[in-house]
N, C-alpha and C positions, 0 to 999 in steps of 0.2 A: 654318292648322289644323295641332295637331300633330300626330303619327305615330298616339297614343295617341287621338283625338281620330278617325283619318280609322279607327282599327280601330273604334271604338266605331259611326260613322256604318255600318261596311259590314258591321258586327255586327247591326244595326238594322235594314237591308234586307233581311240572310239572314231574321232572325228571324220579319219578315212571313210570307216565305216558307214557314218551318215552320211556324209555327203553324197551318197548313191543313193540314199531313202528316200523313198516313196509315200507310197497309203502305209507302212512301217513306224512311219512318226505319228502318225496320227491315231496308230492304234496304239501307241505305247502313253502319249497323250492323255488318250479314252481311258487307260488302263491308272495313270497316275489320277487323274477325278476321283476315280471309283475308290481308289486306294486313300485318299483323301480323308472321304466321306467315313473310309469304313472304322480310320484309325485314327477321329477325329480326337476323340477321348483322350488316347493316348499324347494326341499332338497337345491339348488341352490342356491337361498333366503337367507335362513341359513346360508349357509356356508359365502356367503357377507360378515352376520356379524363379521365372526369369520375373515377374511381376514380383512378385516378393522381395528376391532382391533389388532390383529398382526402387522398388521402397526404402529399403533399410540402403541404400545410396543416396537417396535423396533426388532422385527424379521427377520433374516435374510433375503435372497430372496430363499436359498436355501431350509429354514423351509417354507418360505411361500409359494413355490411348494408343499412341501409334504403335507400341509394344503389344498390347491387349487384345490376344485370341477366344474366338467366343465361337459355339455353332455357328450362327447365323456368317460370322466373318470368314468362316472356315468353307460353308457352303460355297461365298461368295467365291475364293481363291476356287475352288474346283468348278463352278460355272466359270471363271477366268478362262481357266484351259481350255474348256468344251469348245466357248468360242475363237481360242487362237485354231484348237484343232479344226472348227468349220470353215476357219478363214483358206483361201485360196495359196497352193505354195509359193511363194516367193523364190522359188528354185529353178534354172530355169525357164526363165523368160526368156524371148528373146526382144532387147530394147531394140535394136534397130537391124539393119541389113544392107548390103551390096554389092554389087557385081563389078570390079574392075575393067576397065578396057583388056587390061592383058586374061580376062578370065575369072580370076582369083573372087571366091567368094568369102565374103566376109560377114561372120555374125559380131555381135554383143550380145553377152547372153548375162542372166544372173548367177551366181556362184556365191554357196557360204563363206562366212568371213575363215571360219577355221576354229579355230580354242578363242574363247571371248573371256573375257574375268570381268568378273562386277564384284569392285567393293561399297558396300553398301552402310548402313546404321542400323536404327532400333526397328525397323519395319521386317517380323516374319515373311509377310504375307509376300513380299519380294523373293524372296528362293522359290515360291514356284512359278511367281510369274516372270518372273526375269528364267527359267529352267524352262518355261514350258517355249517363251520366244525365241530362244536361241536353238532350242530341240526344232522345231518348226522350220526355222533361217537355215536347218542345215548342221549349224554349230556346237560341238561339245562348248562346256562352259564351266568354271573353275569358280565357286564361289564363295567371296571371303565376307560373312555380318559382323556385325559388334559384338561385343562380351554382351551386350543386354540381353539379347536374344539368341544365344548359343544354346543355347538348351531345347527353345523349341523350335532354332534353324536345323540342330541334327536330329530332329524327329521327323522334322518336313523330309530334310535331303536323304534320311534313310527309308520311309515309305516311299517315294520316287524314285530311288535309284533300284529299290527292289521289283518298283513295279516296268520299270523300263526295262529292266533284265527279261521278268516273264513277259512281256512283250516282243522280245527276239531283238532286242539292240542292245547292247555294250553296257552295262548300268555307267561305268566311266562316259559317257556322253552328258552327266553331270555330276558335279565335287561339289564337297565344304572346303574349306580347309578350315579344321576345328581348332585350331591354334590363335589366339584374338588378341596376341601380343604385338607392337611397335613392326618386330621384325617382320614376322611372316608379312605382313602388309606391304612393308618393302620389297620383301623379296618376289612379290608377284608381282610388283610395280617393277620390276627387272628380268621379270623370269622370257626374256627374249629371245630364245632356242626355242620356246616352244607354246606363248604369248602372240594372237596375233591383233590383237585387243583389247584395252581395258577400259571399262567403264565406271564412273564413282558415281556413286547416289546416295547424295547425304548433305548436311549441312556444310557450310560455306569453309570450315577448317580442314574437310575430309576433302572437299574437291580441290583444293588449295595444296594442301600436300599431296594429292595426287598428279598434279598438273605441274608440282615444282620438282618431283622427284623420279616419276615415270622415266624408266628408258624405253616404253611403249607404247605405240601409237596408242593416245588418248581421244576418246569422244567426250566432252566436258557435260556433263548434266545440272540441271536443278535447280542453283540458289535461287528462292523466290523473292528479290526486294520488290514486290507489285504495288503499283497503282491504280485508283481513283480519282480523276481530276473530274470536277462537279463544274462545269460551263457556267456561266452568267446565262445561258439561256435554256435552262436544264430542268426537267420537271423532278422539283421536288418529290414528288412522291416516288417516282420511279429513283431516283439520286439514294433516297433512303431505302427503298428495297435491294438494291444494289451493295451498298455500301455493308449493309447489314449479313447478306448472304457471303457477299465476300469475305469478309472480315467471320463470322462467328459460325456459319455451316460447318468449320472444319479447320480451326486455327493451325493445326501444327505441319498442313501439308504446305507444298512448295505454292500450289497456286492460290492461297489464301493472300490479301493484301494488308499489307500494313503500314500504308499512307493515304490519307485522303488528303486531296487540293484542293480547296476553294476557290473559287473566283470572288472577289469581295465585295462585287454588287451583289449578290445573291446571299451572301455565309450570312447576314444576322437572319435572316426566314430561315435558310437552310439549315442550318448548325443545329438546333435547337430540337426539329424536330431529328434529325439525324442521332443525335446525343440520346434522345429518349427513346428510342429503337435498341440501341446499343446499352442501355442500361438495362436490357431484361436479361443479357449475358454478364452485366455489370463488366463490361470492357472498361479497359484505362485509358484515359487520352492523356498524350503529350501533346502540347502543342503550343505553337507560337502567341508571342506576347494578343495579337489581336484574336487571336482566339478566345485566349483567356479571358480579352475584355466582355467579350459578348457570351461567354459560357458560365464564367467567373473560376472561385478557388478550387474548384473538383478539376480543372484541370494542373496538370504536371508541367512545368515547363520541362520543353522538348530541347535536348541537347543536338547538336551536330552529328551525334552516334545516332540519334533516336530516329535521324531520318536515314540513316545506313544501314541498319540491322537488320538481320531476318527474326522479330519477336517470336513466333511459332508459338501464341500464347494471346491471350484474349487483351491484347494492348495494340493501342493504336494512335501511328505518329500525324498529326493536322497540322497543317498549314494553310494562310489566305495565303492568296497570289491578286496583284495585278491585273491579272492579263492571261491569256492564252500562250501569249511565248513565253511569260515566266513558269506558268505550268510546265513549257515544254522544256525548259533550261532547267528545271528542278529534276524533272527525270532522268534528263542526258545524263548529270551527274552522279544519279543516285543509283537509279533503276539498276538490275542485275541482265536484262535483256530477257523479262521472261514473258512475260503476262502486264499490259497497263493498261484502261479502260479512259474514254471518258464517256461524259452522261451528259449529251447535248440535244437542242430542238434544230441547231443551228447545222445545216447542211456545210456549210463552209469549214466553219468550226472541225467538223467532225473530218473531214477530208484532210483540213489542215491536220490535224493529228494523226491520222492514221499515216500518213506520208512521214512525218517528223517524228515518230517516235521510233528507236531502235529495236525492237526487239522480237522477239518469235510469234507473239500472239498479242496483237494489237485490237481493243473491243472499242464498238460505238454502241453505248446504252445496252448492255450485258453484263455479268458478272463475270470476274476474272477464274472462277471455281471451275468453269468448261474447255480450260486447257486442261488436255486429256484425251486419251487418244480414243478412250470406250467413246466420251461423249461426243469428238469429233469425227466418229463412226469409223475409225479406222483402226479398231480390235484393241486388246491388250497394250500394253507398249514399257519399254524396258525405262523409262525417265523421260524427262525433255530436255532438250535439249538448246545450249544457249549460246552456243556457236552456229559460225560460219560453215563449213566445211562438213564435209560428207553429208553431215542431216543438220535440221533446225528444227523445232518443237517438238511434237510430242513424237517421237521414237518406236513405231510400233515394226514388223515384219519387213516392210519394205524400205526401211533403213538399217534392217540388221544385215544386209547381203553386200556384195561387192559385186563384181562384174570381169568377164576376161574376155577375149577376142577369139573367135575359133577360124578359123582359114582354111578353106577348102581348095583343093588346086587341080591339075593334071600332068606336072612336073614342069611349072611355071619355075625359072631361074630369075634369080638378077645380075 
């Protein structure tokens, strides 16, 4: 038996265990904050490491933020918990009910997924939020991060696992796997004896090899290709607070955008002052020939990649459009289904796009940065998600469960 193999097995055992838990999770929850807080230092320590190396790799700055634990961000993960622990269990429910002609009653009720696995990238602050959701849902959970942050993910997952133990649950109701090589990765993408779940949360190569190699049922998360389309009838000034938040509050998350559309009655007013919002972050613009005319030589021309990519980086791909269905014809192509906005005065307009665009979280005159499940008031959440099937956007408690039927009878036959 491998390594991978004997976690899965004693992932399987906690997991019996929880799934009977009660007010048990929530005090082991309470009990991981506290442990948090107490062994921030240490956790801090860690992370040094893993920041140091990222340097001497050559890491961007933008990755080396989402790498970068500090008090304040260490607070923030254990207030994370507090509030999955306040949240309501998702355990438990009953969805619906009914009483047969012949008798027979029948529930739908909620039930945890079972062992979940999330492999993830350079974000710490994921092993305890993706450990405290899945503890909550019910579910032990196997979890594999990058070589970036190996260092300060087994600081996170050994103060948690100790503090779930002195809280009277299984410390195996969450795993590392401290191994950050090609294989182990694989092998959990296969570990299906005792897998009943896998999640990837990372950029567009990690979800890509997850989804092409999985022998696991996969939930697909993430990739951010977001948009901005700026209406011909769209107030400027709001276009650019928009634009600016999305783009530069926070470049290297998933729901940061990195396309703006024009409509080209509006882009020579519009452009201009947008462009000088975005140079206090001194962002790059790529963008098309008409762009360029009315911007001039600061900008880049924009390649066919430039409007496909996830930049995660203070660059941003522009293009005019036509029209409102060229806007819409540019996203259908480009877009990843996650987060697209547009920023109209025009009731029609805005109908017409929120109906015609693909994807999980479609905004009228907002920033794309409130996909999110704290911001969309529905607690914590494990990624968003950009499929079809079982869930869609932001992933919080009540997409971490599953459901079974329970049958009541009094020796009803068929």
């Amino acid at each position: 038996m491998t390594t991978l193999e004997l976690m899965g097995q004693n992932a399987k055992k906690a997991s019996r265990v929880l799934m009977n838990a009660g007010a048990e999770k929530d005090k082991a929850l309470l009990a991981i904050a506290a442990a948090l807080r107490a062994n921030s230092d240490a956790i801090i320590a860690a992370n040094d490491i893993d920041i140091e190396n990222g340097k001497a790799a050559g890491l961007t700055e933008s990755l080396l933020d989402r790498l970068r634990l500090s008090k304040e961000r260490i607070e923030g993960m254990a207030e994370g918990v507090e509030q999955v622990a306040a949240q309501n269990d998702p355990v438990g429910k009953i969805i619906e009910g009914r009483t047969l002609k012949n008798g027979l009653q029948i529930e739908k009720t909620t039930v945890p997924m079972g062992v979940i696995g999330i492999i993830f990238e350079a974000r710490p602050n994921v092993t305890s939020d993706a450990a405290a959701l899945c503890l909550k849902a019910g579910s032990a959970v196997i979890l594999r991060g990058g070589k970036e942050a190996i260092n300060s993910n087994k600081a996170i997952a050994s103060v948690m696992r100790d503090a779930i133990e002195q809280a009277g649950l299984p410390r195996d109701c969450v795993a590392l796997i401290e191994d950050t090589s090609r294989q182990s990765a694989t092998e959990l993408m296969q570990l299906t004896d005792y897998l009943d779940v896998l999640i990837p949360r990372g950029g567009a190569g990690l979800i890509r090899s997850v989804v092409s190699n999985a022998r696991v049922p996969v939930i697909e998360t993430g990739v951010g290709n977001c948009h901005v389309y700026v209406d011909k009838d769209a107030d400027i000034e709001m276009a650019k607070n928009i634009v600016f938040n999305a783009k530069t509050s926070r470049p290297s998350v998933c729901n940061a955008i990195e396309t703006v559309l024009i409509h080209k009655d509006i882009a020579e007013e519009a452009l201009p002052v947008i462009k000088a919002a975005l140079d206090e972050k001194n962002v790059e613009i790529r963008g098309c020939e008409r762009t360029k005319a009315i911007l001039g030589d600061c900008v880049k021309d924009a390649t066919e990649n430039d409007y496909a990519v996830e930049f995660l980086d203070f660059i941003l791909a522009v293009r005019i459009v036509d029209s409102l269905d060229d806007a819409l014809e540019h996203i259908a192509r480009y877009s990843t289904g996650h987060s697209d906005c547009i920023v109209t005065d025009n009731y029609a307009a805005a109908n017409t796009f929120t109906s015609s665009v693909d994807s999980a979280a479609v905004y009228v005159n907002a920033s794309t940065r409130f996909t999110d499940g704290g911001e969309f008031g529905l607690g914590a959440e494990i990624g968003i998600s950009t499929q079809k099937l079982h869930a869609r956007g932001p992933m919080g408690l009540n997409e971490l469960v599953s459901c079974k039927y329970i049958i009541r009878g009094n020796g009803q036959i068929r």
